[in-house]
C-alpha positions, 0 to 999 in steps of 0.5 A, a space after each residue: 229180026 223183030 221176031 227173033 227177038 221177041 221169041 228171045 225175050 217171050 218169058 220176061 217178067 217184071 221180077 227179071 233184072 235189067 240185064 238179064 235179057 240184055 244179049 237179045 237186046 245186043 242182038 236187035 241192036 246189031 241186027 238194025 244196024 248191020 240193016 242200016 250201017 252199010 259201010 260199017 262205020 258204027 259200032 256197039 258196045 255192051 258195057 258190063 253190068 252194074 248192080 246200082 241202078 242209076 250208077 255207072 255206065 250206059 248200057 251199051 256205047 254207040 261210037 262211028 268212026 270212034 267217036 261217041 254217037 250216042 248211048 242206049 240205056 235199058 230198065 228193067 220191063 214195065 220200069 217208068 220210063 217217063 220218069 227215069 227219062 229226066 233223072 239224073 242218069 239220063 241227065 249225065 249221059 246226054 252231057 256227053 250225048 244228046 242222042 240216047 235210046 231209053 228202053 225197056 225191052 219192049 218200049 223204045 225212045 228217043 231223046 235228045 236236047 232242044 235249044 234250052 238244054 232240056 230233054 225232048 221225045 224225038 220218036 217214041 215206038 211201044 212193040 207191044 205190052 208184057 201180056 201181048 209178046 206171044 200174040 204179036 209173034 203170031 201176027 204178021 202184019 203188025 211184026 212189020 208195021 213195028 219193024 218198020 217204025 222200030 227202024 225209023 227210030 234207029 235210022 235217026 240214031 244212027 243218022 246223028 253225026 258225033 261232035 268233030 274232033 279237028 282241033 286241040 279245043 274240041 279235044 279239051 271239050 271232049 276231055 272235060 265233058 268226061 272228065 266232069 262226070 268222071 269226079 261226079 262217080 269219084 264223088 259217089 265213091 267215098 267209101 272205097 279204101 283206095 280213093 280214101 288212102 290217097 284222099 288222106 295223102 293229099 290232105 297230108 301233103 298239099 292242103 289239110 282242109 283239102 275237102 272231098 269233093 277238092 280231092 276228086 276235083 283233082 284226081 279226076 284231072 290228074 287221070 284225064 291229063 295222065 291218059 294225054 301225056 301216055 299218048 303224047 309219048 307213045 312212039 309205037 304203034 299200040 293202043 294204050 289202055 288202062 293197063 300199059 298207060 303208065 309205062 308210056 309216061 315219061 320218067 320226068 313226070 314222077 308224079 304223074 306218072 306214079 298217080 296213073 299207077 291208080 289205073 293198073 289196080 283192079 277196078 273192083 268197085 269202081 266200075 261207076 268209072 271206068 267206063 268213062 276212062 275207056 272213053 277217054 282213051 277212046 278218044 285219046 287213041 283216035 285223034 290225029 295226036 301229030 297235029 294236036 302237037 303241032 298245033 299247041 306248039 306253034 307260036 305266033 310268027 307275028 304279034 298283033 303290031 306286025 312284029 316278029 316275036 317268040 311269044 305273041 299276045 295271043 293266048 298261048 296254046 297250051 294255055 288255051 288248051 287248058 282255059 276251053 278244058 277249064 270252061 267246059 269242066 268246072 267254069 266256078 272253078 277258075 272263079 273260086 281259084 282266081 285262075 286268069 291267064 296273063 297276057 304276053 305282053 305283061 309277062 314280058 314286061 314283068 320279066 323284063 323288069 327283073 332283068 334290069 333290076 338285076 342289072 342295075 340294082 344288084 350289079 349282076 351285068 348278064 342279067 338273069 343270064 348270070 343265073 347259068 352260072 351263079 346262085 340266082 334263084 326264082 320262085 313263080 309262086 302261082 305257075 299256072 300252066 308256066 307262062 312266066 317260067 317259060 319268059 324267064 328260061 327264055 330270058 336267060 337264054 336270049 344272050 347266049 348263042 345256041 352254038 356257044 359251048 356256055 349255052 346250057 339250059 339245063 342249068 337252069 332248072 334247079 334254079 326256077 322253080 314253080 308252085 301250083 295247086 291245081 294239078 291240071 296246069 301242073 301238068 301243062 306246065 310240066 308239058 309245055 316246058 318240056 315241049 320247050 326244052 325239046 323243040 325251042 331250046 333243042 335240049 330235051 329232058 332225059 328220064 331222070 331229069 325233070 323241072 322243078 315245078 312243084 304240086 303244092 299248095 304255095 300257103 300251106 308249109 309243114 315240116 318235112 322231117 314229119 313225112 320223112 317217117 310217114 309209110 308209103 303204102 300202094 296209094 299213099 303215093 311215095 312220089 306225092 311225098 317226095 313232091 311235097 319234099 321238094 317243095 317245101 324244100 324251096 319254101 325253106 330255101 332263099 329264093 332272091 326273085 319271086 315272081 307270077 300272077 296270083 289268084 283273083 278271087 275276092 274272098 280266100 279259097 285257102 281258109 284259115 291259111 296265112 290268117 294269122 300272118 296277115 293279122 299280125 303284119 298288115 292288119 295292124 294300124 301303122 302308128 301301133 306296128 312297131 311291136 318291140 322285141 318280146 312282142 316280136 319273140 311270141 309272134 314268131 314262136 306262135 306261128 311256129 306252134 299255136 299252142 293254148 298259152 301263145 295264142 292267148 298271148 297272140 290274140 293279146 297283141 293284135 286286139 292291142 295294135 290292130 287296125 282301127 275303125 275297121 269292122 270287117 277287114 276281110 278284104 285283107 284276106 284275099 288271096 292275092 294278098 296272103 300271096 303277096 305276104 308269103 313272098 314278102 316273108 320270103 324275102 324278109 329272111 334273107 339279106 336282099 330280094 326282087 319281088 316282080 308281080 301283077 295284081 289286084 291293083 285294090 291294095 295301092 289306096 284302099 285304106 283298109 290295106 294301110 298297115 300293108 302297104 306300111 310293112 311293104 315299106 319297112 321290108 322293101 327299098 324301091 317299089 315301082 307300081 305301073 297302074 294298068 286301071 281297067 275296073 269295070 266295077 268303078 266304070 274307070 275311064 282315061 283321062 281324055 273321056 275314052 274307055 279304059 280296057 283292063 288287060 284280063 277279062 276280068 273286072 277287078 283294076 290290076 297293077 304291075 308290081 316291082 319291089 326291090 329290097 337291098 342289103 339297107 338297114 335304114 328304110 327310106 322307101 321310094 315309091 315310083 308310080 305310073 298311070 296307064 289307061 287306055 285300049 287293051 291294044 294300046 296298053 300291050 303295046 306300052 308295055 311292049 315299048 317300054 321298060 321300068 327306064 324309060 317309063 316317066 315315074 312319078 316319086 310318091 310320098 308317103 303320107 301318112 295314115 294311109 301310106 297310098 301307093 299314089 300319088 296325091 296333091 300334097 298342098 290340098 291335103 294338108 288343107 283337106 286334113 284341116 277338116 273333121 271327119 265324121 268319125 269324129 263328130 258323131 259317137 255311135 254309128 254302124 253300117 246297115 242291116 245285112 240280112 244275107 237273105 234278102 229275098 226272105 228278110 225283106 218284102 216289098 209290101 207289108 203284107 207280104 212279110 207278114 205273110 212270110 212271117 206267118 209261114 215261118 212260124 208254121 210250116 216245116 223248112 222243107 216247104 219252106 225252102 220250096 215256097 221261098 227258094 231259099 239258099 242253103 244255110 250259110 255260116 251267119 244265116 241258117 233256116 232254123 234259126 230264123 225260124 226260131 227267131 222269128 217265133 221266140 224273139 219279139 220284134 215289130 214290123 219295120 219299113 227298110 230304106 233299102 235304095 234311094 226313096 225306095 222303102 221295103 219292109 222288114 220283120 225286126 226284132 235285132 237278133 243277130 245270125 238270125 232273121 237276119 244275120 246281121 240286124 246293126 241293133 245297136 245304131 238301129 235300135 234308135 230309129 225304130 220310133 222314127 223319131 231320129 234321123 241318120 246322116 248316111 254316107 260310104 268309106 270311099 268310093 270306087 266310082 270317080 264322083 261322089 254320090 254316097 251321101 244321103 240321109 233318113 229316119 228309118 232303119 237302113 240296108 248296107 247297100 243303100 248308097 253303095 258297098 257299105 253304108 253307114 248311118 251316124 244317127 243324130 241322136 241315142 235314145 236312153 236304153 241298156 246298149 246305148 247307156 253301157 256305150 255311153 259309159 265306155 265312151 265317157 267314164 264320167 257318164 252319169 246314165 241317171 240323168 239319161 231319161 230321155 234323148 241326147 245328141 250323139 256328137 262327141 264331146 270334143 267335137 261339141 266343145 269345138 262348134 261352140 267355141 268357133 261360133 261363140 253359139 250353141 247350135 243345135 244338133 239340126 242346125 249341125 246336121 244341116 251344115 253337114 249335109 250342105 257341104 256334103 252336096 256342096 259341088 265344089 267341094 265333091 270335085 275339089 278333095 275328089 281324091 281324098 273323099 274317094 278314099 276314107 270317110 268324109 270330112 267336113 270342112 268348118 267355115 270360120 263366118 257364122 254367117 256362112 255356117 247359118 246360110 249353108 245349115 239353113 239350105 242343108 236342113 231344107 236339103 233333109 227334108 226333102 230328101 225325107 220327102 218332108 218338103 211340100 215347096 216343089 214344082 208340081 208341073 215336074 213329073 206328070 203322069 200322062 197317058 200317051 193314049 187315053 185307051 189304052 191304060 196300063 200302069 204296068 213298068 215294062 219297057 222303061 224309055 227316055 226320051 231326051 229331047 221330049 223330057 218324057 220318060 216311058 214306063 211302056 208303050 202307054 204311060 209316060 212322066 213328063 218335063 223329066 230334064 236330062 238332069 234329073 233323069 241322070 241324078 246318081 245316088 249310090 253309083 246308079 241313076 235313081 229314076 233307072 234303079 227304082 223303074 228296074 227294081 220294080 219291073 213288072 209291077 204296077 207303078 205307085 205314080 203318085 210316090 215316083 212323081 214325088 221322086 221327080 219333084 224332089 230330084 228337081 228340087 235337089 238340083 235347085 237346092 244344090 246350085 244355091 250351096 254351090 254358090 257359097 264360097 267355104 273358104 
């Protein structure tokens, strides 16, 4: 055997092709596994030969039983395997493989994976090198000592069982894993003329910022998934292949089934992929397709409370199909395109809901029912895999007996619709209510009818007379037209039920889609939104044509009305918000509408979200809002102490969501509101029992400026509203530094920024990068122009309050989108002398106590007390940014007399202490009184509500008295805050070794011990008298003796520096207790 093939091969040379001995190797491999496969089970398949090394296929497919066992791959003679060995190729392989054979010709190995996913050498065997074939032919005994190992090495091969295929989820983990690397080749293959046509189609028809690598990202699924389906309707006994697939796709799939047509062409140039399709159909053609069916199918008999039900919360199959194909294929994916699966229960509900707002708000008395025989329409704008539609085909059906000659399901397809971008649960989709319609409803779809479910992007419209005279060539796909047709279609027809769930992600997948829509509705204040008529008329003409003179005007308007003191209103552009609009716009068209979803529940009090609750309250009549909580961001709890489950699996609060406008030209808006925490277990089983009647409401008014969608305590509001909001006291302030490079702009010691500053200034951006690991550029920080920032703009070595008494340093010269993206030189400018100081605090809190507030003398990080510090600097120092502010501020500023510092508090606020105290105060002595109410407890519990939603305000005591006793604690409060304060209890906070040998300084295994009060850094040392109290002091939303140990762990600890930080939480504790004692009423 071995000397057959040696003889073969015996005039290789180095200048020979990989494949040009390949038939010898072919006849080795099958001569060691006839030897060793007995029972005939294995299988080896030569794969054609491809010219781009590195690309393609493996050179020969070793399946058992069909299933893949493993792939051999080999070089050409004397390539360097040891390299090739962790390359991407062999890399791609064992994704679908962890058996692969490496060999070039003469040297075999064996690879596979350990624990951590890395390649290893399992068995390697060298024959013999290139010189020596002829001599070893001749020596007997060595022929046999290498068959032999050359044996061992294959019998593990071969003794490797191929991942099972028993279920529909080791299926979807079969597909997925193929399907992956299938887009990776599509990737690879931009410059064929096929793939580009059709590129150029989708970009036309679903989204025209579609990229690349999105488009390869679908096709790849839509291959995959069109595969399935020819199997799901292959009635007959023969094998599909890539070249009867599309005929055994069902006429009622036109998409899908014309998108296949792909598979009939020619694979000229594009044999990197099809390989993977025959694995594909491999693996299609031998799983036990019956109980694949069966098993995605089946319902629940039971819900999880015992009862019988059609749709259980547990997850539908179908759905979990596509969730394990979803996880294994591209798990970002679900997280860039928000794709959550939506539990039964809140389905229901939601259907439910529109069921009876039919009944009793728009007099029809079937319900949905009356949908079989009257122009009721509904729209799930984000179908998903059709969990939604399926509930509403079910719920209009529920009334009818099947025997009835009005029992017509097919009724109702022209009338529920569904949009969805994502062609892999289009599909499902398709699939599952196809499934439905055949075996629950016992009407299946015939070849010319199909559902109205349409692949398109919900955000994106465009006028369909354009494509009417668009030509449809081969790969232009005439059916992916017709699809963008039908939706947009819908889109321009009134639709009187919107419903769905829309994608959770927290910053838009759909850039620059529905922009402008948003900020010229939700994005402008609610006292300005009131746009008159000829406003009006150049909006609607701009969003129809965005010409150069009505953007102008556009831009105009909004800078004009648009919402204030808002930065950075980017949360406004989230998805689920342009999804909310675009219903929203829908039903403003028309007369009457019913909007019923689930959401992020951010937009009920965010205050950045006022001007949208505000239109939704001139579009709608009624709003229910079921709050169903859940945010583990915000560490929600229920009312009674116990955990708050959310109802994804995902951190983000959610809400149920039913607008309802009629025909009602005055808008008097109700707003019905209701809490729901709890288990997940017990939130499913509310929503099961309950319905939008016998739910206890709670009628919300609607308090301006924020408009919240909950309720308040209107009394202390009024009395909260009394007080002055910092806004409002001080004149300049500004959130922290951002540098979007943390990990270069900011250093723990000096010493190493210095270090780094000196790098940047002298070595190229690729050992940069190396060295520092940093990121790929991004839109507001980009390595060459820090660079060339850091070498052409002069600036100082500055250190960073960057978290609580936690101080690193930085390089600052305040140029922005350089160094660092975003330097806030404006405010920071001011306490570069460290001759100021800065009152810090967030807008609101998602956390349910208020810690945000904190105070410094150095510059400051956006994340020092939460999601968004802002420092209010106590004063401006004279320079050209703060003299042209002041002017803008003041008109009748007279910056000649700016020659040195002046209190940054505005004029009215000035005029406002000096006339209630009848005393000029100083600006300390107005900061100490701030500070003091601001960590005054009963202040923090008693307006809770309000201080979690805006920036704080500060509640002015009539005495003078009070107002000297609270600003003398709160000015001692600073500077121990400023670590400025020598009156602590030095006996707070020793550093102590628990054994005397045994040194270590070193922050390794943080441990407290309650009891004792000693809190461990590791085994040895240890900080003593550490109360409970001061151990769980929060600033920011973390415990701050917590956050400074684990930000510095594996570090020698700077223990004089953490005592003090003891020392002061202890004297923060006291100082607090004294200003909680005042009485500020």
């Amino acid at each position: 055997m071995l000397k057959a093939y040696l003889e073969n091969i015996k005039d290789i040379s180095i200048n020979d092709k990989e494949h040009t001995h390949r038939t010898a190797l072919q006849n080795l491999l099958q001569a060691i596994k006839d030897n060793q496969d007995k029972q005939n089970k294995i299988s080896i398949k030569q794969e054609p030969n491809n010219d781009k090394e590195g690309r393609g296929a493996p050179d020969f497919l070793i399946t058992k039983d069909f299933l893949t066992l493993g792939y051999i791959e080999n070089k050409r003679v004397n390539a360097n395997l040891d390299n090739i060995i962790t390359s991407d190729q062999i890399l791609k392989y064992t994704k679908l493989s962890p058996n692969i054979i490496l060999t070039d010709y003469l040297r075999f190995i064996l690879l596979s994976l350990n624990d951590k996913n890395k390649i290893i050498i399992c068995k390697e065997v060298k024959i013999c090198s290139l010189d020596e074939i002829k001599s070893i032919v001749k020596n007997q005994s060595l022929l046999e000592t290498k068959t032999k190992e050359l044996n061992e090495l294959f019998a593990i091969f071969f003794s490797k069982i191929p991942n099972p295929i028993n279920s529909a989820l080791d299926f979807a983990n079969h597909l997925s894993l193929r399907t992956r690397i299938l887009k990776d080749e599509l990737l690879l293959s931009i410059e064929n003329e096929t793939l580009l046509s059709l590129f150029n189609t989708f970009k036309e028809t679903l989204y025209k910022e579609l990229s690349y690598e999105e488009f390869c990202d679908s096709f790849a699924q839509t291959l995959t998934y069109s595969l399935f389906l020819a199997k799901l309707n292959n009635d007959t006994a023969k094998e599909i292949d890539l070249n009867n697939a599309k005929k055994f796709i069902p006429k009622s799939f036109p998409l899908i089934r014309s998108m296949s047509g792909f598979l009939d062409d020619s694979f000229e140039n594009l044999e990197s992929i099809k390989w993977l399709l025959e694995e594909i159909i491999s693996i299609i053609n031998h799983i036990d397709i019956t109980s694949i069916i069966k098993e995605l199918n089946k319902t629940g008999k039971k819900d999880l409370f015992n009862r019988p039900t059609i749709l259980s919360t547990h997850k539908d199959p179908y759905l979990h199909f596509y969730e394990t194909f979803l996880a294994s294929y591209d798990p970002k994916l679900r997280e860039v395109r928000g794709v959550y699966y939506t539990p039964a229960p809140v389905v229901i509900f939601i259907i439910n809901a529109i069921d009876e707002v039919l009944k009793q708000d728009f007099n029809q008395k079937k319900g949905l029912s009356e949908a079989l025989d009257k122009n009721i329409t509904l729209l799930d704008f984000a179908t998903g895999t059709g969990t939604f539609l399926l509930e509403a085909f079910r719920k209009a059906l529920e009334p009818i007996n099947k025997n009835s000659v009005n029992y017509n399901p097919k009724a109702l397809i022209d009338k529920f619709c569904g949009f969805e971008f994502l062609i892999a649960p289009y599909t499902i989709a398709h699939l599952k209510l196809s499934q439905s319609f055949k075996e629950e409803f016992n009407f299946p779809l015939n070849d010319n009818e199909s559902l109205k479910i349409a692949l398109t992007n919900t955000l994106y419209s465009k006028s369909i007379t354009q494509e009417e005279n668009s030509q449809n060539t081969l790969f232009t796909l005439a059916d992916l037209t017709n699809e963008f047709k039908k939706a947009q279609k819908i889109k321009e027809e009134q639709i009187l039920i919107i419903t769905g769930n829309p994608p959770y992600s927290g910053a838009s997948s759909n850039k620059g889609l529905y922009e402008d829509e948003i900020k010229i509705s939700y994005g402008l204040e609610p006292s300005k939104a009131n746009l008159n008529d000829e406003q009006k008329k150049w909006i609607s003409s701009y969003l129809k044509e965005k010409s150069k003179q009505n953007t102008s005007t556009f831009k105009a308007i909004y800078e004009k009305h648009k919402l204030e003191n808002e930065k950075n209103p980017k949360w406004l552009l989230d998805d689920y918000v342009k999804f909310i609009r675009f219903a929203q716009s829908k039903i403003d068209s028309q007369e009457n509408g019913i909007f019923a979803f689930i959401s992020n529940n951010g937009f009920l009090d965010n205050p950045t979200f006022r001007g949208m609750r505000y239109y939704l309250m001139q579009s709608f009549d009624k709003i229910y809002i079921l709050n169903l909580h859940g945010d583990t961001r915000k560490k929600e709890k229920a009312p009674d102490g116990s955990k708050d489950d959310n109802v994804f699996d995902i951190m983000q609060g959610v809400s149920i969501n039913i607008f309802i406008k009629q025909n009602s030209k005055a808008k008097n808006t109700k707003i019905y509101y209701h809490d729901l925490y709890g288990k997940r277990k017990d939130k499913y089983e509310f929503l099961y029992e309950n319905d939008l009647n016998s739910i206890k409401w709670t009628l919300v008014k609607n308090n301006e400026p924020f408009y919240l969608f909950l309720p308040q305590n209107n009394d202390l509001l009024e009395e909260y509203n009394k007080s002055i909001s910092v806004k409002d006291i001080f004149m300049l302030s500004s959130t922290g530094i951002c540098t979007q490079r943390d990990s270069v702009a900011i250093q723990k010691t000096k010493q190493d920024i210095v270090n780094l500053v000196n790098d940047f200034c002298k070595l190229d951006e690729i050992t940069l990068k190396e060295k520092y690991n940093i990121e790929k550029d991004g839109r507001d920080w980009q390595l060459s122009k820090a660079i060339n920032s850091l070498k052409n703009t002069k600036g100082a070595f500055e250190q960073v309050a960057y978290r609580p008494f936690d101080f690193y340093w930085t390089y600052y010269n305040g140029e922005s989108r350089a160094f660092m993206a975003y330097p806030r030189d404006e405010v920071m400018e001011h306490f570069l002398e460290n001759k100021n100081i800065g009152l810090i605090c967030d807008r609101g809190t998602k956390l349910n106590n208020i810690d945000n507030i904190f105070i410094s003398n150095k510059i400051i990080d956006l994340h020092l007390v939460g999601s968004g510090s802002y420092i209010y600097p106590l004063y401006l120092y004279p320079t050209t940014r703060s003299k042209k502010f002041l002017k803008k501020e003041n008109p009748n500023f007279n910056e000649e007399n700016f020659t040195s510092k002046i209190e940054n508090f505005k004029e009215s606020f000035r005029t406002f202490i000096d006339e209630l105290y009848k005393e000029k105060f100083s600006p300390e002595d107005i900061l100490g009184y701030i500070y003091a109410v601001l960590f005054h407890k009963i202040y923090r519990e008693k307006y809770l509500d309000f201080l979690k939603i805006d920036f704080p305000k500060i509640l002015f005591v009539e005495n003078k008295k009070t107002f000297k006793n609270l600003s003398k604690l709160g000015l001692k409060l600073i500077n121990l805050h400023l670590l400025k304060n020598n009156e602590l209890d030095f006996n707070v906070g020793e550093a102590l070794f628990k054994d005397i040998k045994n040194k270590n300084f070193k922050i390794q295994k943080i441990k407290y011990n309650k009891d004792a009060k000693e809190l461990f850094i590791n085994e040895s040392l240890y900080f003593n008298k550490v109360s409970p109290e001061i151990y769980e002091f929060k600033i920011g939303g973390y415990a701050v003796l917590d956050k400074y140990l684990k930000s510095h762990k594996e570090e020698d600890i700077d223990h004089k520096h953490f005592t003090l930080i003891i020392q002061t939480l202890d004297e923060t504790l006291k100082i607090q207790d004294e200003i909680s004692k005042i009485n500020l009423s």
